[in-house]
Structures are given as C-alpha cells and as structure tokens.
N, C-alpha and C positions, 0 to 999 in steps of 0.2 A: 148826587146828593140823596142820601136817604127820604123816603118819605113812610107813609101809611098805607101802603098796599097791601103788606101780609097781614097787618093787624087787622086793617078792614075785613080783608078775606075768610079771617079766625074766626070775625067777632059777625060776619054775615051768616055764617054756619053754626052759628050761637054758641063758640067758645068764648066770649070774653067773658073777664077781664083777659087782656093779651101782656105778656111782660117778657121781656127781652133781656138779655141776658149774656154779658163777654168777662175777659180775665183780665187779669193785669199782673204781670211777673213771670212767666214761662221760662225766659229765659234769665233772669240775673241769676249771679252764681251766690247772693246771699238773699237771707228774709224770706217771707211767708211769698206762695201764691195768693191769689186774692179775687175773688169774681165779687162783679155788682150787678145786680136784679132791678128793670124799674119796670113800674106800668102803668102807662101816663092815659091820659082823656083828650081822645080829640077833638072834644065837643070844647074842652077849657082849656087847653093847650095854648101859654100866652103866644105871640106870633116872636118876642123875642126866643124862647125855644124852640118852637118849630123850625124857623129859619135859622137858627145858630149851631146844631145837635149836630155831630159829625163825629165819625171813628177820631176818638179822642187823642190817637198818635198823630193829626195832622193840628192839632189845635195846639195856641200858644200857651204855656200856663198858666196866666192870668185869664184867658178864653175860659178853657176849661174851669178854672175857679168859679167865674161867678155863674156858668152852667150849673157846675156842682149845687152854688147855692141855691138858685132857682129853682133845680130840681128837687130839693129839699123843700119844697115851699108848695111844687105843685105836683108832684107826684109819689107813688107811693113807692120807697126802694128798700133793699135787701142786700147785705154786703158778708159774703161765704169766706172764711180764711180757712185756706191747708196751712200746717205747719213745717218748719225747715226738717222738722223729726220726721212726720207724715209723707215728706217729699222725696226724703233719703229710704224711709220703711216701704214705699208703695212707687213709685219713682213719679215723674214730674208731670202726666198726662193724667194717669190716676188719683194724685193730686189736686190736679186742676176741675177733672168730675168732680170731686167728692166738694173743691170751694163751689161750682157753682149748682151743685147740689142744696150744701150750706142758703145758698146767698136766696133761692126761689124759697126756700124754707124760713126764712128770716123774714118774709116779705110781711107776715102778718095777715097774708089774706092768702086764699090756696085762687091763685090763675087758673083759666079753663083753658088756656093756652101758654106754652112757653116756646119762645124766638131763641134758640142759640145759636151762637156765633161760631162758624168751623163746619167740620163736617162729621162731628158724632154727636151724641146724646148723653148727658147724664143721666143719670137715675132719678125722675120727676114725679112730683106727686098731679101728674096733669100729662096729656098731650103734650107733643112736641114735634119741632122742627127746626135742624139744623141747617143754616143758610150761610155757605163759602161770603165770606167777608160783607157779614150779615151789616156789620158797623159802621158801613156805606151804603145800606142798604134800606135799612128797618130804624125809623127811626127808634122805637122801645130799646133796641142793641145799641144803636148810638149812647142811650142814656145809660145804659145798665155798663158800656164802656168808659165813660166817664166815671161813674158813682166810683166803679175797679179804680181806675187808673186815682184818683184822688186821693181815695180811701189808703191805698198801697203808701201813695207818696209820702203822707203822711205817717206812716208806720213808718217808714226808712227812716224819715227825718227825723224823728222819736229817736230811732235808735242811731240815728249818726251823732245823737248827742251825747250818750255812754260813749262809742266808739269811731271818734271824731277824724280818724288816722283816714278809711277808708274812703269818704268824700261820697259817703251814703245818702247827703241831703242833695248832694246835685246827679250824680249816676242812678242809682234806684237799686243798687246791688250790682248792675255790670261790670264788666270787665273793662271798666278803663285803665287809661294807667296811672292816675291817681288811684283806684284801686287795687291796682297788681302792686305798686310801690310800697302799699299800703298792706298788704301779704306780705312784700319780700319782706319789710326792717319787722312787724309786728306777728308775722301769723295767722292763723285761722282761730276765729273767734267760734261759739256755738252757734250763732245765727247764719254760719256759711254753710253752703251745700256739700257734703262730705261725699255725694253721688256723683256729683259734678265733674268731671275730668280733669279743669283746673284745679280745682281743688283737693281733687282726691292725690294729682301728680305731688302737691308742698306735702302732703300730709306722707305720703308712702314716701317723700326723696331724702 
C-alpha cells in the first residue's frame, strides 16, 4: 500500500509542498492523454484517504469516484491534457511529458517537490523524482492517479455522447471490440489516434 515516506523524505530536506503526479490514457487508440497533479497534507489527511488512496487501476469506479471527490475537498490538484493532435504531432510518451507538465502547472501553487510515476521526468518547474510504479507507492501519485484516471473518464464519456457507436463511456478509447466494431461499420472519427497502428492500418487500407 502506498504510504508517506518519500514525501516525508522531500519535505524533511525542506522541499515541501510535495505533489505527486501519474497519467491516465497511454495507451487507448482515441481521446486526449491526461495526467493529474495532487498535494495533500499529512498533518489533515482524513484517515478515510489515507487508508483508501491506491494506483487507481486497482480501484472500483464508484471507489475511485468518491476518492475523487474527497480529494477535491482536501487537497490541492492539477489536471494536464495533451491532445489526440499533440499525440499524433509529438507521439504518445512526449504527449504524456508535456500533460503532466500541464497538470504540476495547473496546481496553482509551484511544489518544492514533484513525485512522478515511471521512470523519466517531465519538464518541472521544481525538483524531481521519478518512482517505477510510484502509484502503489507514494501516496501523493496515488492521488494525482486518480484525479488522471477521473478526469480522462470523464472526457470519454462527453464524447461517447456525440459518438455513441464506439462504447467510449465503458472502454476509455481502447481497443475492444465494441470498439473495433465500432471502426469497422463507422470509421475513424477526429478524436482517434491517427499514429496509432490500429488506427493508422483502417485509415491507409
């Protein structure tokens, strides 16, 4: 389970605030990338957060949800979009820098420390350290995986309502095959990844 070790660690070497930081969308073949930024207080940290905060791919979605909300309530977050244009112009890792570039930048306050999730660095206006599957590790990355993973779902869901074919409100843009079904009778919409190897095979066949 995630806890407060590196942030304690940051913030004894007097970088806090400490804000942690993951993606959400790497791999679906449509929609935006998306990172979320948070940076919570351990001194106020309710105990229903501390104890529930977890890499948000193991969480149910209603789990998640009311995370989301609480974190809206008690900590300060930042939510970074690349675009499917962006993703296709600079391809899908450069992308992902440049959201969660975006998401520490939207935070509203500049951290003396930043937690990422993986094992490179965006471009920060702050110290940094990237931590291999930070989002079982740190709780701040837990949260800022969450804020990602919400905020994304949310976008899809928006747009599965323009383009209802694809089954964007339950897959996130992957490749199921409600989705693939949803290519063969309709096509490639603007929001699909035109870099993408799926994608790029309907559009060159």
């Amino acid at each position: 389970m995630p806890d407060f070790m590196f942030e304690y660690e940051a913030i004894a070497e007097g970088l806090g605030p400490v804000c942690g930081v993951d993606e959400a969308g790497r791999g679906p073949w449509a929609g935006p990338v998306v990172a979320g930024a948070a940076i919570l207080d351990p001194a106020t940290l309710p105990d229903s957060l501390r104890q529930g905060l977890d890499d948000s791919k193991k969480l149910k979605p209603e789990k998640r949800q009311a995370l989301f909300d609480l974190l809206m309530e008690h900590a300060i977050t930042g939510v970074g979009i690349a675009s499917v244009e962006e993703i296709d112009a600079l391809n899908i890792l450069a992308a992902t820098m440049m959201a969660m570039t975006r998401a520490v930048e939207n935070l509203g306050v500049k951290p003396g420390m930043a937690l990422i999730d993986g094992n490179r660095l965006p471009d920060l206006p702050c110290p940094g350290e990237a931590l291999v599957r930070g989002d079982g590790r740190s709780l701040s990355i837990a949260a800022g995986s969450i804020v990602a993973k919400v905020s994304r779902d949310r976008i899809m869901a928006e747009l599965a309502e323009k383009y209802p074919v694809y089954g964007w409100e339950h897959n996130a843009g992957y490749g199921t095959k409600k989705h693939q079904q949803g290519l063969a009778d309709f096509g490639v919409t603007e929001h699909h990844r035109r870099s993408f190897a799926p994608i790029a095979k309907i559009i060159n066949s």
